[in-house]
KELOFI-44137 format. One line per 2 residues: their letters; for each residue x, y, z of N, C-alpha, C. Coordinates in steps of 0.1 Angstrom, whole numbers, always signed. Example, Ala and Ser with C-alpha at 12.3 -4.5 7.8 and 13.67 -1.06 7.14 Angstrom:
! KELOFI-44137
as) +132/-57/+78/+123/-45/+78/+132/-33/+78; +128/-22/+71/+137/-11/+71/+129/+0/+79
This chain:
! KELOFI-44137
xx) +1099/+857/+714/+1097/+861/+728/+1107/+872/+732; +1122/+867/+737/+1129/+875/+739/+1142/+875/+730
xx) +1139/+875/+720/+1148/+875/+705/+1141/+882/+694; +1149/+882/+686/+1144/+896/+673/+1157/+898/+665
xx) +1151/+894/+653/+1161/+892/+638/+1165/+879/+633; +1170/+878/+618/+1173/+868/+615/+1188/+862/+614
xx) +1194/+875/+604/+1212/+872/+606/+1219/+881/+615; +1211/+893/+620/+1220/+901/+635/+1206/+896/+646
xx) +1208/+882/+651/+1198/+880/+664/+1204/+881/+674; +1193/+885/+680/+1195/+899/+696/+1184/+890/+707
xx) +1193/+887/+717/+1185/+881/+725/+1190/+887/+737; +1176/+889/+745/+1180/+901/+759/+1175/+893/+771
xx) +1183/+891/+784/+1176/+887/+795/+1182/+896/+808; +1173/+890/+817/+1174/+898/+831/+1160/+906/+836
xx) +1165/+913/+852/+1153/+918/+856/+1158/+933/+859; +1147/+937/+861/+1155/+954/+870/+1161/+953/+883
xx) +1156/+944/+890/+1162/+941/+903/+1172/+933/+908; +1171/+922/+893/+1181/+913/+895/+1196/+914/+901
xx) +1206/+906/+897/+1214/+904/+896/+1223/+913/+887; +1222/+913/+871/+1222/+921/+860/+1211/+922/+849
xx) +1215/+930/+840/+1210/+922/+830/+1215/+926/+815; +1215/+917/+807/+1220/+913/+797/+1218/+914/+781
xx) +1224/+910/+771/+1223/+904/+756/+1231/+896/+752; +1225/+893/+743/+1234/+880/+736/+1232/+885/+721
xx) +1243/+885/+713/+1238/+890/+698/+1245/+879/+685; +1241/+876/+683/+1245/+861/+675/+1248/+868/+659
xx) +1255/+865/+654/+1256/+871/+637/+1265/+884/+638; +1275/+888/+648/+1276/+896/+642/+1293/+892/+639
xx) +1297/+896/+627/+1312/+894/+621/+1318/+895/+627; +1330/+884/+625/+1345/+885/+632/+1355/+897/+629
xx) +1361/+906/+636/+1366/+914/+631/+1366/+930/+632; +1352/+932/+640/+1347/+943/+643/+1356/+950/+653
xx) +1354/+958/+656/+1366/+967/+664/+1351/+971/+676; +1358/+965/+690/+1351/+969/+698/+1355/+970/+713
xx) +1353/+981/+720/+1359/+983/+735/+1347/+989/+741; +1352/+994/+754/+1338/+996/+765/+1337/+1012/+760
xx) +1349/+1018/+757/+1346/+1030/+754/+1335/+1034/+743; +1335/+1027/+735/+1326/+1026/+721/+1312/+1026/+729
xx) +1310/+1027/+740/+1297/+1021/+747/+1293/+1033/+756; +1304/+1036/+757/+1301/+1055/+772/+1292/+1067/+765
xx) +1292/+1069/+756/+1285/+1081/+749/+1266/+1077/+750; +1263/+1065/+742/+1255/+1060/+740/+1244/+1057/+758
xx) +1254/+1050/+762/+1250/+1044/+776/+1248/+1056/+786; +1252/+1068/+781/+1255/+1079/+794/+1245/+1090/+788
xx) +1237/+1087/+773/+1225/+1096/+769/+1212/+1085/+773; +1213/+1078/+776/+1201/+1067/+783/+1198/+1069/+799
xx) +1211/+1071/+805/+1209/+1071/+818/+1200/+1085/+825; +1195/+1076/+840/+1184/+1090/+844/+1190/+1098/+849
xx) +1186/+1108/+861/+1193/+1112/+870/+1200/+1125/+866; +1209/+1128/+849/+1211/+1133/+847/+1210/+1146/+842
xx) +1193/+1145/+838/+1186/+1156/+832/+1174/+1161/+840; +1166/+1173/+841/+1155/+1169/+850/+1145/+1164/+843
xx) +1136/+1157/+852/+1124/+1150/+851/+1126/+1132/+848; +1143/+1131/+849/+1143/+1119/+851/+1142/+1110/+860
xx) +1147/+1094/+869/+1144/+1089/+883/+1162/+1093/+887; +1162/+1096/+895/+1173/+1098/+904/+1181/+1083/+904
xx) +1173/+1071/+898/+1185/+1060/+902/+1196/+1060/+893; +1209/+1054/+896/+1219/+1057/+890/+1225/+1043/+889
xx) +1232/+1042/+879/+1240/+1028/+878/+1252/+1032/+869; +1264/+1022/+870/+1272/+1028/+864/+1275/+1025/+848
xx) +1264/+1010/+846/+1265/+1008/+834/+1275/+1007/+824; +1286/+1001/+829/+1297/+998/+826/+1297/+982/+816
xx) +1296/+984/+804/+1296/+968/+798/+1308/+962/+802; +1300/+945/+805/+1311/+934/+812/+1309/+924/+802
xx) +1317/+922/+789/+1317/+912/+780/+1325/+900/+785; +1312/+888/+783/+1313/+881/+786/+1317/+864/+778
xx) +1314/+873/+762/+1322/+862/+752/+1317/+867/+738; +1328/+863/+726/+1324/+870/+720/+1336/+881/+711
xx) +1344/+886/+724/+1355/+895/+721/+1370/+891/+726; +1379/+895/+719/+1392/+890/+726/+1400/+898/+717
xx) +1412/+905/+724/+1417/+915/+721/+1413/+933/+714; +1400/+933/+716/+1388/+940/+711/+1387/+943/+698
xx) +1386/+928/+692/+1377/+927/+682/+1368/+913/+681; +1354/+915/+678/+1346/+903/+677/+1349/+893/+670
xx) +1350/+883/+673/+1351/+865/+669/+1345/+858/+664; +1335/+863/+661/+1324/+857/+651/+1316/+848/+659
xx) +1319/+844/+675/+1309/+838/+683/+1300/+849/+684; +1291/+843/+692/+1279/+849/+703/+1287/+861/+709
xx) +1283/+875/+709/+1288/+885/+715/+1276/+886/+727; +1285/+881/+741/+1274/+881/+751/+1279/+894/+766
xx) +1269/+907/+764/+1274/+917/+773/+1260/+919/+788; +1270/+922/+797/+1259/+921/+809/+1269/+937/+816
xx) +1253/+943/+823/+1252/+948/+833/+1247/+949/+844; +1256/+949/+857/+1254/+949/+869/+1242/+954/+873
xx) +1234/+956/+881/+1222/+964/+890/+1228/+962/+906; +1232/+978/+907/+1240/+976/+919/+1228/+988/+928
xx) +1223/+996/+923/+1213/+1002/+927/+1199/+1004/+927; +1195/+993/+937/+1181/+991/+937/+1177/+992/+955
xx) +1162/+994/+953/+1153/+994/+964/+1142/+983/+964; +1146/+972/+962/+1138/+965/+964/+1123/+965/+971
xx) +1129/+969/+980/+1116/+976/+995/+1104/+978/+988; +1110/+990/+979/+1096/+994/+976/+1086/+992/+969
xx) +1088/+980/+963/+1076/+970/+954/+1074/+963/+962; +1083/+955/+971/+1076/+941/+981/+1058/+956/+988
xx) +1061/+966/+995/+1052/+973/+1002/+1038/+972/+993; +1041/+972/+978/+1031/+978/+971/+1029/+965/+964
xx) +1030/+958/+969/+1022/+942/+962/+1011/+940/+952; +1000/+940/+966/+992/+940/+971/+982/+948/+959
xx) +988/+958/+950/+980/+966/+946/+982/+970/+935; +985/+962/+922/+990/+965/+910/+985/+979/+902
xx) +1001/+983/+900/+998/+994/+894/+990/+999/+881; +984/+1009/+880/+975/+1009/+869/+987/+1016/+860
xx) +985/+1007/+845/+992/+1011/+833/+1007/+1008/+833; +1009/+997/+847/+1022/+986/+842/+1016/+974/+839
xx) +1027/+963/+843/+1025/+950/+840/+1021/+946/+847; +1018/+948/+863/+1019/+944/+873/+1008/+934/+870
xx) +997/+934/+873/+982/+928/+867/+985/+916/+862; +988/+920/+846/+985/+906/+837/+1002/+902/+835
xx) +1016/+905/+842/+1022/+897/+843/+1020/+886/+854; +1014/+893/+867/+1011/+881/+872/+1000/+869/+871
xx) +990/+875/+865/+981/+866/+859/+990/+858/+852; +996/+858/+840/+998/+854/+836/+1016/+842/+836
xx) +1020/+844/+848/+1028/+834/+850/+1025/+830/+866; +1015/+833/+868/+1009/+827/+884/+1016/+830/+895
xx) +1021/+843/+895/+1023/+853/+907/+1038/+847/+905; +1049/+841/+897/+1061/+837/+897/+1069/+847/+892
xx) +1064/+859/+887/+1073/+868/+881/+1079/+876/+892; +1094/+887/+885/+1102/+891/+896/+1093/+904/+896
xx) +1087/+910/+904/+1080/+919/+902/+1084/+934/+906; +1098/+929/+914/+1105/+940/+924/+1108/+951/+909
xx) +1103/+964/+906/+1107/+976/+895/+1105/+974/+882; +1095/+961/+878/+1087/+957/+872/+1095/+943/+864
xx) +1106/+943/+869/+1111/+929/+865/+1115/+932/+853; +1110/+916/+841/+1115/+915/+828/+1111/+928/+824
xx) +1100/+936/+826/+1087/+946/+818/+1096/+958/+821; +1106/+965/+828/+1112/+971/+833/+1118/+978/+823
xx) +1120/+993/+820/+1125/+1002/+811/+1143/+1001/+814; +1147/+991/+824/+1159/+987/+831/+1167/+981/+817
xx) +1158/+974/+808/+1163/+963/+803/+1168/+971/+790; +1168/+987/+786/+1169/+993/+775/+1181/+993/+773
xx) +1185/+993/+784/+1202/+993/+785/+1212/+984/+772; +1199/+969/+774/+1211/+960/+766/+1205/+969/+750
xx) +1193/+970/+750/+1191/+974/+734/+1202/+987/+730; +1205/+991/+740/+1213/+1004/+733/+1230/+997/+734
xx) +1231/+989/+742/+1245/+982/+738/+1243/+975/+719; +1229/+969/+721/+1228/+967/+705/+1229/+974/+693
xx) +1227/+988/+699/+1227/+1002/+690/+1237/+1006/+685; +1251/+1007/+697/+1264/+1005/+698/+1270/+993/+686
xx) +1270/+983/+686/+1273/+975/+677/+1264/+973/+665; +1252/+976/+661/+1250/+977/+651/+1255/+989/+643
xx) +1252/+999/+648/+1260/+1011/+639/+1270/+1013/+633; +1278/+1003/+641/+1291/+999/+638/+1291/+991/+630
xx) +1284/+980/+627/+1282/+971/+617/+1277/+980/+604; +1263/+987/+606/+1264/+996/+598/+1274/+1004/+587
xx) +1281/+1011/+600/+1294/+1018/+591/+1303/+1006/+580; +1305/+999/+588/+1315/+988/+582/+1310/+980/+569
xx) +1300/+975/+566/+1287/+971/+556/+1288/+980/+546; +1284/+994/+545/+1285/+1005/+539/+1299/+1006/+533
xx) +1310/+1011/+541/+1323/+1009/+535/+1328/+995/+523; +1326/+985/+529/+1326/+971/+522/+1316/+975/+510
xx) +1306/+974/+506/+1301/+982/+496/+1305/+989/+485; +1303/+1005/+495/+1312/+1011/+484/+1319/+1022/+495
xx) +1326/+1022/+490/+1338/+1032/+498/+1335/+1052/+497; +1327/+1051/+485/+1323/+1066/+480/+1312/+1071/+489
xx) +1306/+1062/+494/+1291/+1066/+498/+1290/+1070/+512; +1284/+1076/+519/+1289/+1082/+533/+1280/+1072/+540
xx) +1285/+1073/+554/+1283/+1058/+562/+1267/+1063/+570; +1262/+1053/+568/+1243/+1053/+573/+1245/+1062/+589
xx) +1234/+1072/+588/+1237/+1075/+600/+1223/+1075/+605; +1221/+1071/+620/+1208/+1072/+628/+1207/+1085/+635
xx) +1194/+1094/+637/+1196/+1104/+649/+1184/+1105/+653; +1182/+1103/+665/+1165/+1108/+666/+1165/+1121/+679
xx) +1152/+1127/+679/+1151/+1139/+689/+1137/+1136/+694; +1134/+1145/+704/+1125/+1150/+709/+1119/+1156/+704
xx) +1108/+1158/+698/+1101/+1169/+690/+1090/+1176/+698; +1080/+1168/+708/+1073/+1176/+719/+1077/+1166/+732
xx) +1068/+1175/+743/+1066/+1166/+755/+1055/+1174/+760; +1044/+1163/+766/+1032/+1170/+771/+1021/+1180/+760
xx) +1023/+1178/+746/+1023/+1186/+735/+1026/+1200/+730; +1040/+1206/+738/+1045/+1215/+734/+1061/+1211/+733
xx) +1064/+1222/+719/+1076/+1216/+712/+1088/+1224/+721; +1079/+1236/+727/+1093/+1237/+741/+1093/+1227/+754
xx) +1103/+1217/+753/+1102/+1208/+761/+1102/+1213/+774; +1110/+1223/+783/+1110/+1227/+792/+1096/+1233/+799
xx) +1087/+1238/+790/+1074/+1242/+790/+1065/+1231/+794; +1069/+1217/+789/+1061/+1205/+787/+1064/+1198/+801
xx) +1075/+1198/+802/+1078/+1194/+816/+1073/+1199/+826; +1074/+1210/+826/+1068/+1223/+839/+1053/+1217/+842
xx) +1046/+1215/+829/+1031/+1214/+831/+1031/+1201/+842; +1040/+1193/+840/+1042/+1176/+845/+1042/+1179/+865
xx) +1056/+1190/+865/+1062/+1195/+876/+1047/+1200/+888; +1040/+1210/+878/+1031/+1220/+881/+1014/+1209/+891
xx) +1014/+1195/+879/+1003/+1190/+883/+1009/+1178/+893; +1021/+1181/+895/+1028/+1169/+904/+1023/+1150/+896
xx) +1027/+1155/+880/+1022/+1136/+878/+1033/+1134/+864; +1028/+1129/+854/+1044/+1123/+848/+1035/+1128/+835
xx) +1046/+1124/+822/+1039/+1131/+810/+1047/+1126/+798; +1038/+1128/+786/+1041/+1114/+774/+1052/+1129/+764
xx) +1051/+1119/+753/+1061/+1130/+745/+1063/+1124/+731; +1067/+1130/+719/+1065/+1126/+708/+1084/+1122/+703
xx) +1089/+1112/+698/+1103/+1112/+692/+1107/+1113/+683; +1109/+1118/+675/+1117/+1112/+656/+1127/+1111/+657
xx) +1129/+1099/+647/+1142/+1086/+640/+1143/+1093/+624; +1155/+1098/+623/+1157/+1101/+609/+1172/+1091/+603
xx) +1171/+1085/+594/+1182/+1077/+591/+1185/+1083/+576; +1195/+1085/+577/+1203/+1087/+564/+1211/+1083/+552
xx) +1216/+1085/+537/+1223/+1077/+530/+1222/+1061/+536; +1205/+1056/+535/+1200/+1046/+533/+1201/+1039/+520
xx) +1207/+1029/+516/+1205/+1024/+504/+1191/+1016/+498; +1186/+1018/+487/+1174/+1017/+482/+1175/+1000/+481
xx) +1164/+995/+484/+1160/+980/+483/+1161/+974/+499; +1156/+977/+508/+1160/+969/+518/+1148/+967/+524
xx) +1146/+956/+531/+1128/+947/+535/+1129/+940/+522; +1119/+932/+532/+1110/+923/+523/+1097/+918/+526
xx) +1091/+921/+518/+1073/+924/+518/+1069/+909/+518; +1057/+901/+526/+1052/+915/+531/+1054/+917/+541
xx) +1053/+898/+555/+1056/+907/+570/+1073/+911/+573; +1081/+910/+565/+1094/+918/+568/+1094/+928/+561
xx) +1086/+934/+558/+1089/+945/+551/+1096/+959/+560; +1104/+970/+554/+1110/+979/+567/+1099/+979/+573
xx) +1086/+987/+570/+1083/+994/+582/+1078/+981/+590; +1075/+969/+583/+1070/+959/+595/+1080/+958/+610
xx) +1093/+954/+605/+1101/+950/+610/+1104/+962/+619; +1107/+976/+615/+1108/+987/+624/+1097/+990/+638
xx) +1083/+987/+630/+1072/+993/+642/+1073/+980/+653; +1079/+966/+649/+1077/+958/+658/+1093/+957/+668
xx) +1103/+966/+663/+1106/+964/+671/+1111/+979/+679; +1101/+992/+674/+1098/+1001/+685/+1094/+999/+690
xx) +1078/+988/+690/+1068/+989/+700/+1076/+977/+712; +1090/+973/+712/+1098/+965/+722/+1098/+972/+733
xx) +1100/+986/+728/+1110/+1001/+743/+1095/+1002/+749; +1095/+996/+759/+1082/+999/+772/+1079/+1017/+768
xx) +1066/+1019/+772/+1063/+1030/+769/+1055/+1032/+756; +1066/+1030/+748/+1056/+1030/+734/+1041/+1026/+729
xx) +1035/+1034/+724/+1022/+1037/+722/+1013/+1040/+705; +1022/+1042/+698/+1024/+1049/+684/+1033/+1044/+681
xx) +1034/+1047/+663/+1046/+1053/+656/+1037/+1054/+639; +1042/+1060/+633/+1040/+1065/+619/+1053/+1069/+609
xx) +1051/+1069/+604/+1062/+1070/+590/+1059/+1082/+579; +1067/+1090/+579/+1066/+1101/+568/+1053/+1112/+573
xx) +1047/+1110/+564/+1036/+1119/+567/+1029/+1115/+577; +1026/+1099/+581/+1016/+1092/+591/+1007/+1097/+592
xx) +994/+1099/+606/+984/+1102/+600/+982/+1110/+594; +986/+1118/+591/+985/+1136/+584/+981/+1126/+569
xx) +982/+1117/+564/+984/+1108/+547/+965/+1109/+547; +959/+1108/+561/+944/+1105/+558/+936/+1119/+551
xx) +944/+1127/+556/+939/+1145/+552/+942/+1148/+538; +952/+1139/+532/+958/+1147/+521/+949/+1135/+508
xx) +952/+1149/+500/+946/+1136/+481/+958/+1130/+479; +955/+1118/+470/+966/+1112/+464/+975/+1121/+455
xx) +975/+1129/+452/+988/+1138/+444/+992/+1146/+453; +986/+1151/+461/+994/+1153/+471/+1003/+1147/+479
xx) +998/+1131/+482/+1009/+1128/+492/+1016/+1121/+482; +1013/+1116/+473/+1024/+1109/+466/+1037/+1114/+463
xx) +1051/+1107/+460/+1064/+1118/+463/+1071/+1115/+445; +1067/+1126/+438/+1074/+1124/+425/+1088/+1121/+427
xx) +1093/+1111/+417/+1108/+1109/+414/+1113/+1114/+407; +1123/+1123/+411/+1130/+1132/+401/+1143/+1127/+399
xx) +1147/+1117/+399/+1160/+1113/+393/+1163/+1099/+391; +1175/+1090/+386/+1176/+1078/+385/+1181/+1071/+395
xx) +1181/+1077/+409/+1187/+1072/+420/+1177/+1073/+430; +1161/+1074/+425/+1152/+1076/+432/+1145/+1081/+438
xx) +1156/+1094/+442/+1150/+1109/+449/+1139/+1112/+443; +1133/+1117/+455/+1121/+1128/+454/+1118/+1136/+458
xx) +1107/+1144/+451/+1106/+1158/+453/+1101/+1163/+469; +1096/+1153/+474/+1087/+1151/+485/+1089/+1140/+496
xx) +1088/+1138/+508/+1092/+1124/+516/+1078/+1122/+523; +1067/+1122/+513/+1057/+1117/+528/+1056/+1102/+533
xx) +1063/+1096/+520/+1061/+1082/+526/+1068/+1078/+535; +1083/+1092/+537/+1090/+1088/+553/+1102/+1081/+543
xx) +1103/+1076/+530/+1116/+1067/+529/+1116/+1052/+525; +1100/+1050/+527/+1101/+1036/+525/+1084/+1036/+516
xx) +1084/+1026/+507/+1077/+1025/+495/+1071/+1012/+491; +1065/+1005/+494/+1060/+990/+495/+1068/+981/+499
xx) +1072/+988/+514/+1076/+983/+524/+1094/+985/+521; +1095/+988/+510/+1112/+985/+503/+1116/+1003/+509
xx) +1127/+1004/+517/+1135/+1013/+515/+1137/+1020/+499; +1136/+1037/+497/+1139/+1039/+487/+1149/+1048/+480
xx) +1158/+1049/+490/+1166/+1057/+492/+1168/+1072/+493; +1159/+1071/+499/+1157/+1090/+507/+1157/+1088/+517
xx) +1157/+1095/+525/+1155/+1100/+544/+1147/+1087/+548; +1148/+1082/+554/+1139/+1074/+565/+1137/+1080/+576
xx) +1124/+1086/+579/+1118/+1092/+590/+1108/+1088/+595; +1108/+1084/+607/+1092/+1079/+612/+1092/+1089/+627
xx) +1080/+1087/+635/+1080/+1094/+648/+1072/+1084/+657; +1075/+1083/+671/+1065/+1075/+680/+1060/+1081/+689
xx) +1050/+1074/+696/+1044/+1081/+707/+1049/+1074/+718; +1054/+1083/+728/+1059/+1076/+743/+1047/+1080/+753
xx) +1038/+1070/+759/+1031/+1076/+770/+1038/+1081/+776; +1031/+1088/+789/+1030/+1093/+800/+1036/+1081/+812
xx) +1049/+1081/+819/+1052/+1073/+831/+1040/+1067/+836; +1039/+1057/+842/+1030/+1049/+847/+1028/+1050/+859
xx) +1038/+1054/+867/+1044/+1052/+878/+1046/+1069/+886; +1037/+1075/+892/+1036/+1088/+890/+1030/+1090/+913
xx) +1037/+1096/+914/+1031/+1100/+928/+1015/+1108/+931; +1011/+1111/+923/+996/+1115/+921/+989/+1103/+929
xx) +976/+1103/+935/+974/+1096/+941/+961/+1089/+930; +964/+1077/+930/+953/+1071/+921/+945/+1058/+928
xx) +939/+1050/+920/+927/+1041/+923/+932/+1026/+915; +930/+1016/+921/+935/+1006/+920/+925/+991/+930
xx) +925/+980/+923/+919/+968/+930/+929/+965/+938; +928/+964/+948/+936/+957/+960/+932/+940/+962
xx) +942/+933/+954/+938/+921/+949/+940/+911/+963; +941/+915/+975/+939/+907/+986/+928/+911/+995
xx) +925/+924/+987/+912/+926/+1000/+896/+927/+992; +904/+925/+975/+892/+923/+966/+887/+941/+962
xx) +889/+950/+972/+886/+963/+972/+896/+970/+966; +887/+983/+957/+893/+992/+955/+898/+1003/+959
xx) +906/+1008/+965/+917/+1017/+972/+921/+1024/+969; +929/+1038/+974/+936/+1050/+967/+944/+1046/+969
xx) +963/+1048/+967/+972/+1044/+966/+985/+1054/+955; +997/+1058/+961/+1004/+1065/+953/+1018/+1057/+954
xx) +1022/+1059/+940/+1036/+1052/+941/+1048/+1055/+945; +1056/+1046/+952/+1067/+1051/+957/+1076/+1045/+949
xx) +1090/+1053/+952/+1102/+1048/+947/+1106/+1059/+937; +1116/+1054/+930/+1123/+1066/+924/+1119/+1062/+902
xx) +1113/+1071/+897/+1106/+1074/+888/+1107/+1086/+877; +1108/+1082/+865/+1110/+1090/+857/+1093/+1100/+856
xx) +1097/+1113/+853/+1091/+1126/+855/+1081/+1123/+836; +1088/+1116/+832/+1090/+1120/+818/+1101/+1110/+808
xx) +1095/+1099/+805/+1105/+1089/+801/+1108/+1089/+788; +1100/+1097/+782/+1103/+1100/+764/+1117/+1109/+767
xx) +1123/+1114/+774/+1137/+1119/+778/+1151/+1110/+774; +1144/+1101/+779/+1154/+1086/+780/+1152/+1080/+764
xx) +1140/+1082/+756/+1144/+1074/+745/+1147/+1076/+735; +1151/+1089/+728/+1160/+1087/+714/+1173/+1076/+713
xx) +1181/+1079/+724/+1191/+1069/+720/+1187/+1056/+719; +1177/+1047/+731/+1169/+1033/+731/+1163/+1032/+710
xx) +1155/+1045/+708/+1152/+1043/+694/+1160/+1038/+686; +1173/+1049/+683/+1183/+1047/+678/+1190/+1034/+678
xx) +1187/+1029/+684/+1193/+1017/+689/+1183/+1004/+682; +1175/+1007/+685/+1166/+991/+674/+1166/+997/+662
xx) +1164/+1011/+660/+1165/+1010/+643/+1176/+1009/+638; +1188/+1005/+643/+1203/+1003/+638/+1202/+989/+639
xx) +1196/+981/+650/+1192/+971/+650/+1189/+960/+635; +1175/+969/+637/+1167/+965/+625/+1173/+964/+613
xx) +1186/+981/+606/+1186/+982/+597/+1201/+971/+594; +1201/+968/+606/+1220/+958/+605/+1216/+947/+598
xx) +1201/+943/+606/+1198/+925/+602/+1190/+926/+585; +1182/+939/+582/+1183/+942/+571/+1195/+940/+559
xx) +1201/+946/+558/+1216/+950/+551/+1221/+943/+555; +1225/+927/+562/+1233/+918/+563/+1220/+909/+554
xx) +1209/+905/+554/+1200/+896/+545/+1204/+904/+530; +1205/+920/+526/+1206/+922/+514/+1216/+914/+511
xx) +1223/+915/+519/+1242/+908/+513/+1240/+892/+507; +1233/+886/+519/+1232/+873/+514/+1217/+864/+505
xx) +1213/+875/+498/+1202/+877/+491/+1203/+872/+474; +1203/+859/+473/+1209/+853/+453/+1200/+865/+446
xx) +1211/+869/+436/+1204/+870/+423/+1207/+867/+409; +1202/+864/+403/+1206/+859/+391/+1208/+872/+382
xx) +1216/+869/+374/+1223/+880/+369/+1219/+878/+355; +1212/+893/+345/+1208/+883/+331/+1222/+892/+319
């Protein structure tokens, strides 16, 4: 439900409107070197406001650890971090009740917990909540580095990076945005996750396999719509000698990456690259059409409040963040994985 992993498990709560909101990360080693600073770079490429086409709301996002750490390093408990929600408008969901937005939760969250959900900025469903995943990103990475070193000390430390590649389907972003600006409504965008000096053998087939374990927990970051690996669709166009990636060496390399890095589900030590689809904001001042669930009628209606232009802006770091995730609780199972030695 609201957990994900086996030996780095990540459990996230709160609302957008709330109080705060939160994680809890269970598994991760005593010993880790960690302060709030370790958290400002990460947390300050998430936030909106900054760039255009994102929501003007602002928070200060300041992690408040709440167990877990003492003298800043982790203790091998529960690492449990919360952030405040000191800027909100509540107002302007109670107005728009009445009229669930098309292409949120609005709908079948209430259906489905009998109108008990927080529904004020979409509550639990809330792009609010990315916050703790990228405090997770923060700490895995770091686990990452530290794993790799313990290992082998020669090998350079795993790195995550993802980018923008289009928005609105042009790869000049500024252009993609304009079109968004121009029609006055919101607009989707394409991301890539490229990970690096990945070590070969990691997943386990079949439903842990990487890419299982990856696509399930991209499709976590609201918005998401897609994702593919290596070549992805482009694999349906191509013959098998073409997509297949010869191995030219005894450490696996190949000549070619369409599989993206990963090979019956096992990491194989090349590039890991996959890309996702982020729709289009949901939440867009264009005026649209909607069941007005108290009058039974269908009605025009435009959304208020403050809203991303363009929310694929906001998610490489959120990416970066589960796939450090994913690859921490990976590479902590390799560690504790018997084998018999002949």
């Amino acid at each position: 439900m609201n957990s994900f992993g086996r030996l780095f498990r990540v459990h996230i709560f709160g609302e957008s409107h709330g109080e705060s909101v939160g994680v809890c990360m269970d598994g991760v080693p005593a010993g880790l070197s960690l302060s709030t600073e370790d958290f400002l770079e990460d947390i300050e490429r998430r936030k909106g406001g900054t760039q255009k086409g994102t929501t003007p709301r602002q928070e200060s996002d300041l992690p408040i650890f709440k167990s877990g750490l003492f003298n800043n390093k982790t203790t091998g408990a529960p690492l449990t971090i919360i952030f405040d929600n000191n800027n909100t408008r509540s107002g302007d969901y109670a107005k728009q009740r009445s009229v669930p937005r098309p292409g949120h939760a609005d709908f079948v969250a209430s259906k489905k917990f009998g109108g008990f959900e927080d529904y004020r900025g979409g509550g639990h469903f809330s792009g609010r909540l990315t916050v703790c995943l990228v405090a997770v990103g923060v700490v895995a990475k770091k686990l990452l580095a530290q794993i790799t070193g313990e290992q082998n000390t020669s090998v350079a430390g795993i790195t995550v990076k993802s980018s923008i590649l289009e928005i609105g389907g042009e790869q000049d972003l500024e252009k993609g945005l304009q079109k968004a600006i121009d029609a006055k409504d919101s607009i989707g965008g394409i991301v890539e996750c490229r990970v690096n000096n990945l070590p070969l053998g990691l997943g386990e087939p079949f439903f842990d396999s990487a890419e299982s374990l990856l696509a399930h927990a991209v499709f976590a970051i609201p918005a998401v719509k897609g994702v593919e690996f290596g070549a992805g669709f482009n694999a349906a166009k191509m013959f098998g000698t073409e997509h297949n990636d010869a191995i030219i060496d005894a450490s696996g390399k190949t000549k070619t990456n369409h599989a993206g890095g990963i090979v019956g589900g096992i990491t194989n030590g090349n590039e890991l690259v996959f890309r996702i689809v982020v729709k289009p904001t949901s939440s867009t001042p264009k005026e649209q059409q909607t069941l007005n669930w108290e009058t039974n009628q269908i009605e025009s209606f435009s959304v208020k409040g403050r809203h991303d232009l363009c929310i694929a802006l906001r998610v490489p770091v959120v990416l970066e963040a589960v796939t450090a995730m994913v690859l921490a609780d990976l590479m902590l199972l390799e560690q504790h994985t018997p084998r018999i030695l002949s």
